[in-house]
Phi, psi and omega in degrees: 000129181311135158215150185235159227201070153320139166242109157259130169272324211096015195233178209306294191295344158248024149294282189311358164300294200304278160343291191322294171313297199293348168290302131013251198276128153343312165227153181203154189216161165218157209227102156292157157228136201231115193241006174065033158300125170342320175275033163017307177296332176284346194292324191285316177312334181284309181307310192282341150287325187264357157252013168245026156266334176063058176239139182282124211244121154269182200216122134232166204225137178221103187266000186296317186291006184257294199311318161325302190074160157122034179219113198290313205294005182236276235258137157318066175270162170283122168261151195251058172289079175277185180280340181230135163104218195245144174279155201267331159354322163333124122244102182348092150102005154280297199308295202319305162311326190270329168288320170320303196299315192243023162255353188258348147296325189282314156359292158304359236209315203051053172229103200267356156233165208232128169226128206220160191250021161304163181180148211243009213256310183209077196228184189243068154073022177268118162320347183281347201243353184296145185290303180302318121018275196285339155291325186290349194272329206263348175270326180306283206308308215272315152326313218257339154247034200015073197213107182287106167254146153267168178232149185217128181236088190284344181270037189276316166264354163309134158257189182302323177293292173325328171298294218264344152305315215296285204301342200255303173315311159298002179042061175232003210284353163285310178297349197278318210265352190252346187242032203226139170254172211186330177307149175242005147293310188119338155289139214250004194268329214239116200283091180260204216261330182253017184098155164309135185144158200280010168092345204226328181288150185334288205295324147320272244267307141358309118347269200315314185281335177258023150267337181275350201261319152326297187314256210353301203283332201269338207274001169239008175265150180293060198270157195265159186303157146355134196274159174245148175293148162274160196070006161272000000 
């Protein structure tokens, strides 16, 4: 029997991961990883999806990208998008690590596929999230453990809006806004129409604008209310 193996933050798009996979594969677990990110807050959103999901939550822990440092998305820093180059939000060498931590769990697992919530469409310029990436890591990783995997990136040519259509077909896209965090400050206090967070960071306004941009395109279609998951 097919099994996938998510890599969940707790933030909007490997929610929408989450959902996905369970349509999808038979079976599905999912893999936090706790890099001492600043954004905290996700972790419980990812636990708390995943025990009202009745999905199996691994845990690993990588503390190296804090003892490096140099990254706003870890140390308290001002964050920074510019327009042309990488935003210091960047960490060198998460995805590559994080697909390694979790093509070498599905491996004990015999869980050959892999789903990760990158995308290259309305994303903030990380190299790491690009489809030429995500091959070479899926040709590497399957190489280097003579273990065939795929990685399925289903947020990959979306933009935010589109996620958030993604998220309305599945019929989860109210829980994706009230019970999924996305902030890279990390506030969990404050509920906007489009979900928690303090509003003003890159990864807010990001959320926001392709939830309003979602209504806009959507406020003149005959659409049927949010489909309900079965057993709600």
């Amino acid at each position: 029997m097919e099994k996938a193996i998510v890599l969940l933050s707790g933030g909007q798009d490997s929610a929408t991961c989450l959902f996905w996979a369970k349509e999808k594969f038979p079976l599905a677990d999912a893999l936090f990883i706790h890099y001492e990110q600043r954004h905290k807050i996700e972790y419980q959103s990812a636990r708390n999806l995943c025990q009202q999901e009745k999905v199996f939550l691994h845990e690993l822990s990588v503390p190296a990208f804090k003892e490096i440092g140099g990254t706003a998305m870890i140390e308290e820093k001002l964050i920074t998008n510019p327009e042309h180059g990488i935003p210091n939000t960047f960490v060198p060498g998460r995805n590559i690590l994080f697909l390694t931590l979790a093509a070498a769990l599905g491996y004990k697992l015999n869980a050959s596929n892999l789903v990760i919530g990158v995308n290259e469409a309305d994303y903030s310029g990380y190299p790491d999230c690009r489809s030429d990436f995500i091959r070479q890591m899926e040709k590497t990783l399957s190489l280097g453990m003579d273990f065939r995997l795929t990685i399925h990136t289903p947020l990959q040519f979306l933009d935010k809006s589109q996620i958030w259509e993604l998220s309305y077909q599945l019929g989860v896209m109210e829980r994706i806004v009230k019970e999924t965090h996305t902030c890279y400050i990390g506030d969990h206090t404050t509920l906007h129409e489009w979900g928690y967070g303090c509003g003003t960071c890159p990864a807010c306004k990001l959320r926001a604008n392709g939830y309003f941009k979602f209504l806009e395109r959507q406020k003149n279609k005959d659409l049927p209310k949010e489909p309900k998951k079965s057993g709600e």
